[in-house]
C-alpha angles and dihedrals in degrees: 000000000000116000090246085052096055090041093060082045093059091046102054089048093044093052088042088055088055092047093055094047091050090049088051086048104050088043089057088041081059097041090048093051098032084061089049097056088050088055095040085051093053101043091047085041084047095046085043088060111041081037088062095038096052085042096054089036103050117359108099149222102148094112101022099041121195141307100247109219099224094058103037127061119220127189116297111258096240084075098032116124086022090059132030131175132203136190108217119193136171115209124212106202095147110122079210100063115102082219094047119103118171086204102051088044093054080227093300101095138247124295089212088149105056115166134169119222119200106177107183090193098185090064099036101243139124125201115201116212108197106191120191124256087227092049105146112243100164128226092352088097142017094254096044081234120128091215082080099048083081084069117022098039115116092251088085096171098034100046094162091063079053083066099033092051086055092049091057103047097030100048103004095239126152119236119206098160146005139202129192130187139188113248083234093061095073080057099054086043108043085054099040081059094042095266124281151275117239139163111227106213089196142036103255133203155152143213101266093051101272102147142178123194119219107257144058110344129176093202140178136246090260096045088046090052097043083052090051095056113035110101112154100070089070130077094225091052104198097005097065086044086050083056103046093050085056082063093048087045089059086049087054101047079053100047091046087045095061095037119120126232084254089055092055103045100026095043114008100043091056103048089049101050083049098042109031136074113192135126099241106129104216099260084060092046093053096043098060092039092062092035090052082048097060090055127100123232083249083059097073125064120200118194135160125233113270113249139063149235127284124151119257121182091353092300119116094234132171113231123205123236094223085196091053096040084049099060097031088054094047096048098051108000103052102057087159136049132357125331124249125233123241079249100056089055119095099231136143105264134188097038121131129238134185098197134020130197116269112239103266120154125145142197111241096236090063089052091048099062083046 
């Protein structure tokens, strides 16, 4: 055999040595990720299966209902997963509440915490919308008070759609999910953490001696829930308490932000499977949960309604500016798609009113460091 003969010898076993060894590669490349995708498929089959069954199991509607779909507007598809939108409501159903009345409720209890929640999830910001108790919304209760359309709306076995309904002719607001929660509930969970540090804004009292000094306060579930509630020792009635549980809410973004993985499944998960009523499956539950973690304190916005009280029909009601709303609802609540003039919005107009709130929202980072 010539040298040039054995060369070209060498070289065919040697490439079809390579080639072997490349075939063997790329086998045990598909092995590895074919084993992968077993195991992907069973981890997502596995999380499918315990997510429907803790769905089915604890998340609840039994007292809120549904939003029924052909009532309430939701956000158009063409902005779903980069907005969402939720209606927050805290329900005072407790006799022995000085703003609870059964027949105002219509048994269902009292909506007296209403917030809006725009979560422009894309950009990483929430806009908080607080609306007052006392908010005029005309003939649609007997108080003319939008804090008893959750009870005595048509929609008797679905209340929340009642409120919703309101939220979509009235501002002209989407409503993808909702969440309500008993009063009762911020006790069980503040102690169930150790209670909680907040800043008061505001000296607070009652009229059996119960008092808060303004300052620093490491406080308990009841003493949080009887702050969140006392309104009548201030001269702005429902708008200074607005303003102190901003300063709960940004006690409460600290608190969740320093929570472990045990605090939220072993503590938080069971209060709110027993406590809240909303129509979050759990996937979406825990989405936004890790997605609302992620975010810094200068991340979130919280603001209060534009107008201001007046009396109609003998009620102390709070009337909305349409113009004001407008142009408050444009700038922070509407992150996707056109705005809507003061015109197009379904408020109560021609009402007069001496005094209207001053423009004073905040970011919570700047009530945090308060």
């Amino acid at each position: 055999m010539s040298q040039n003969d054995q060369y070209r010898y060498v070289s065919a076993a040697r490439a079809k040595s390579k080639k072997k060894s490349r075939v063997k590669v790329g086998r045990l490349i598909f092995a590895i990720f074919f084993v992968l995708a077993l195991l992907a498929l069973a981890i997502f089959g596995t999380w499918k299966i315990l997510s429907k069954k803790f769905t089915q199991s604890y998340i609840r509607q039994d007292q809120a209902g549904q939003l029924l779909a052909d009532v309430v507007e939701s956000t158009p598809d063409e902005y779903k997963g980069d907005y969402v939108s939720i209606l927050v409501a805290g329900i005072a159903n407790d006799v022995n509440d000085p703003d609870y009345d059964p027949a105002e409720s219509g048994g269902k209890g009292m909506t007296d915490i209403i917030m809006y929640v725009s979560y422009d999830v894309k950009n990483g910001k929430v806009n908080i919308l607080q609306i007052p108790r006392d908010t005029y919304v005309g003939s649609l209760t007997s108080t003319g008070k939008i804090n008893a359309v959750y009870g005595q709306g048509q929609y008797k076995d679905n209340p929340i759609t009642n409120l919703a309904e309101v939220i979509n002719t009235q501002l002209k607001l989407p409503v993808d999910y909702y969440g309500t929660v008993d009063v009762a509930a911020f006790t069980e969970i503040i102690d169930l953490l150790g209670g909680i540090d907040m800043y008061v804004p505001y000296d607070i009292y009652d009229d059996v001696g119960n008092t808060v000094t303004q300052g620093s306060h490491h406080i308990d579930g009841a003493t949080a829930r009887w702050i969140l509630r006392q309104r009548h020792c201030y001269a702005q009635a429902d708008i200074q308490r607005m303003e102190t549980q901003q300063y709960f809410y940004a006690a409460c973004f600290r608190l969740f932000k320093s929570c472990s993985v045990r605090d939220l499944t072993k503590v938080l998960l069971p209060i709110v499977s027993y406590r809240v009523n909303t129509n979050m499956d759990f996937d979406t539950m825990c989405s936004l949960a890790v997605s609302f973690l992620k975010l810094d304190s200068s991340d979130i916005y919280l603001d209060k309604a534009r107008g201001g009280s007046t009396m109609v029909n003998g009620q102390s009601v709070f009337v909305l500016n349409p113009v004001r709303v407008a142009a408050q609802l444009n700038e922070r609540f509407r992150p996707y798609g056109d705005p809507v003039d003061s015109s197009q919005l379904g408020l109560a107009t021609g009402i007069a009113v001496p005094v209207e709130i001053e423009d004073s929202g905040k970011y919570l980072v700047n009530i945090m460091v308060e």
